[in-house]
N, C-alpha and C positions, 0 to 999 in steps of 0.2 A: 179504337180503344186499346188501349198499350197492357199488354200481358205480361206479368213475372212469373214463374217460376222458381219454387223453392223446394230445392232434393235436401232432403234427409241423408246426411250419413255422420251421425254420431255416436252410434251404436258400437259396440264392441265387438260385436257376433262369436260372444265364446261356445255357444252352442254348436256349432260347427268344426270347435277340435282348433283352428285357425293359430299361429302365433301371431297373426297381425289383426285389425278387424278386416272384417269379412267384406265391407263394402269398396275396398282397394283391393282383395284378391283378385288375381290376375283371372279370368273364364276365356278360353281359348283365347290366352295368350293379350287381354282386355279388361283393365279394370271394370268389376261389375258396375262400377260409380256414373261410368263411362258411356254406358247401353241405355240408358236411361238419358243423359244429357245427349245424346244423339238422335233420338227419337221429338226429345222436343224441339231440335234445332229443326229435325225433318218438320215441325209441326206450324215452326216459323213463329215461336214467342219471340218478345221483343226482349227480355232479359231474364239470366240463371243464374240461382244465388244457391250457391252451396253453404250447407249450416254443416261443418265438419268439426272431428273432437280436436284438442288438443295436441300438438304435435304431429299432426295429421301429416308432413309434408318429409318423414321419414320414412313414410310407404306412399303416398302419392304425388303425382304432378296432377296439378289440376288441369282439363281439358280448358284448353285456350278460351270457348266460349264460355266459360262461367265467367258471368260478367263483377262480381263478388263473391269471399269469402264470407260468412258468416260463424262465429263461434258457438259450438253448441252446448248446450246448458244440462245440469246433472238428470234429466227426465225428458221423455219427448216434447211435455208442451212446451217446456223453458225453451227448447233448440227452434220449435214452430216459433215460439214469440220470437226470438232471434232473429229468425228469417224475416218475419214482417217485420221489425223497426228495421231492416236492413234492406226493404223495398226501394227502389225509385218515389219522390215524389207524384210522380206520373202516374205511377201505375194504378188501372181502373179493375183488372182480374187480376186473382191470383190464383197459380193452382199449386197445392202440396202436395209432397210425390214422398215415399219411400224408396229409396236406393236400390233396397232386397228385391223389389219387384220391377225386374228390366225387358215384361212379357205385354205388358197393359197395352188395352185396343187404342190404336189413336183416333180410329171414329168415331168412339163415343167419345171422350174429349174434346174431340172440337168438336159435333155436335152437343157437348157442354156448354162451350165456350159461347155458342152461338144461343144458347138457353139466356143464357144468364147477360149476356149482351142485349134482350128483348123484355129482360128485366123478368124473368117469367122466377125465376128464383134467384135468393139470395146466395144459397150452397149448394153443392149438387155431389154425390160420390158415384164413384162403380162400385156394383153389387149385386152376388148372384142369388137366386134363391139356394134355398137350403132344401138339399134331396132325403136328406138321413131323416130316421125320426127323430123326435127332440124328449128329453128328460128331465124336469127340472127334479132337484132331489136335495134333503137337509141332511146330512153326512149321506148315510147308505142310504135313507130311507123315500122312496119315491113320492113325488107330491105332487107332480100335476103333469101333463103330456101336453105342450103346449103346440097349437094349433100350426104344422109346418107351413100352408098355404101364404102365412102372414109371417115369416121369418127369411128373411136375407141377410146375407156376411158379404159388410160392407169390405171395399176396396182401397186403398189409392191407386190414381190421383184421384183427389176428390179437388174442388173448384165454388170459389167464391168470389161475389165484391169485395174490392181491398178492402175499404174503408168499413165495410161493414163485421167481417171479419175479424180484422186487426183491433174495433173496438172492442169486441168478445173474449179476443184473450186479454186485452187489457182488463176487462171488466170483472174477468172472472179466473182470474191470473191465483197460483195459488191452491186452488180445485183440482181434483181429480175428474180425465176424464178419459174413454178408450182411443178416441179419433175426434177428429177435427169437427166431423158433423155432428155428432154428439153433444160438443161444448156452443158450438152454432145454434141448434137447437133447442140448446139450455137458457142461450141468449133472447130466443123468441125469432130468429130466422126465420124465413121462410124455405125448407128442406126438399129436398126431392133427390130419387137416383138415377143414376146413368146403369146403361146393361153392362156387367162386368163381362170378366172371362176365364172360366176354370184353368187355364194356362196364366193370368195372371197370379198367379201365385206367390206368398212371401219367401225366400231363398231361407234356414232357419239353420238347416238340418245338413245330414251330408246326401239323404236321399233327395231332397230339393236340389244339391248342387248336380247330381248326377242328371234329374231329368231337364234340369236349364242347358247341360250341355249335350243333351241326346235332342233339343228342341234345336240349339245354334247348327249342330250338324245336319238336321233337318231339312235349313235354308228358309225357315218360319219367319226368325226372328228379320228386320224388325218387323213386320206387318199384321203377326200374331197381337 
C-alpha cells in the first residue's frame, strides 16, 4: 500500500518573535521543516507533499525529497485540503504532520500505519493523556471537573485511508474544526489513538524553541 505524507508548514509562527515563519528557522543550523521530512524518509513513505505559504522559497529550499509543493490556504484545514487533492492517485495512507512538531515517536506511526493497513481503523492520532486537573468554567465561574481518566491531548502525526479522509474534508469543507481526527469523526470514521509522547511537543513559543534545542544537543532526536 503506497504512503503520502503531508507536512504542514503554512503557519506564520509570529508567536515566536521570528521575522520569518518559524517553520524555516534554522534549529542547529537545519530548517525545523526539515527534521520532520527526515524522519519520514527514515520511515520509508512512498511520497512528501509540503503544503507551504506563499512566497515560501525566500526563506527556504525545499529538501530534495519533498516529492510536491503544495499551496497553503488562509486556515489549517484549507492547507490539509490542499495537501490531499495534491496526493498521488495511488495513494491508499495518508499521514498529516505539523512542522512545529520535529520530536514524534516513529514507532507508534508505523505501528499506525500497520493498524490501518489491517483496516482496524479508518483514522488514527498520537495522544497522551492528560495528568493536570481539568476545569471547565463559563467566564470565571466553575462548572463542572471533568473526569481526567477519560481526557487525552491529541498529537500529530495522526494517519488515515486517503480516500476516506479526503472525502471528509471534501464533505465538510467550510466547518470548523481543531484536528484532522475530529473532522474524521464528525464524518462518521472509525477513530482510535496511537500512544504519543511528552517530548512530542508543538514548537510555539521561545521556551519550546530552547528545550527542542537542549533535546538535538542530547543526541535524542531522531529516535525521541
Amino acid at each position: 500500500m503506497k504512503t503520502t505524507v503531508i507536512i504542514l508548514g503554512g503557519g506564520r509562527g509570529t508567536r515566536l518573535g521570528l521575522a520569518f515563519p518559524k517553520q524555516f528557522a534554522p534549529l542547529q543550523n537545519r530548517p525545523l521543516f526539515d527534521y520532520s521530512v527526515e524522519k519520514f524518509i527514515t520511515l520509508k513513505v512512498d511520497r512528501i507533499i509540503a503544503v507551504l505559504i506563499n512566497g515560501y522559497h525566500n526563506y527556504y529550499q525545499p529538501h530534495p525529497a519533498i516529492f510536491k509543493i503544495a499551496p497553503a490556504g488562509q486556515t489549517r484545514q484549507e492547507s490539509v485540503l490542499s495537501g490531499l487533492r495534491s496526493c498521488p492517485q495511488e495513494t491508499d495512507l495518508v499521514i498529516i504532520h505539523d512542522s512545529a512538531r520535529p520530536f514524534f515517536p516513529m514507532k507508534a506511526v508505523a505501528k499506525g500505519l500497520e493498524s490501518l493497513k489491517k483496516d482496524d481503523y479508518d483514522g488514527l492520532a498520537l495522544a497522551i493523556p492528560a495528568t493536570d486537573s481539568l476545569v471547565k468554567v463559563e467566564g470565571q465561574e466553575i462548572i463542572s471537573f471533568p473526569e481526567r481518566g477519560k481526557i487525552y491531548f491529541t498529537q500529530t502525526p495522526q494517519l488515515f485511508q486517503f480516500d476516506k479522509i479526503r472525502s471528509a474534508y471534501e464533505k465538510l469543507k467550510g466547518q470548523s474544526f481543531t484536528d484532522d481526527l475530529s473532522l474524521a469523526k464528525t464524518a462518521g470514521l472509525r477513530c482510535g489513538l496511537l500512544p504519543g509522547s511528552q517530548m512530542n511537543f508543538k514548537i510555539t513559543s521561545e521556551f519550546d524553541w530552547y528545550l527542542a534545542r537542549q533535546l538535538l544537543e542530547s543526541g535524542r532526536w531522531p529516535l525521541c
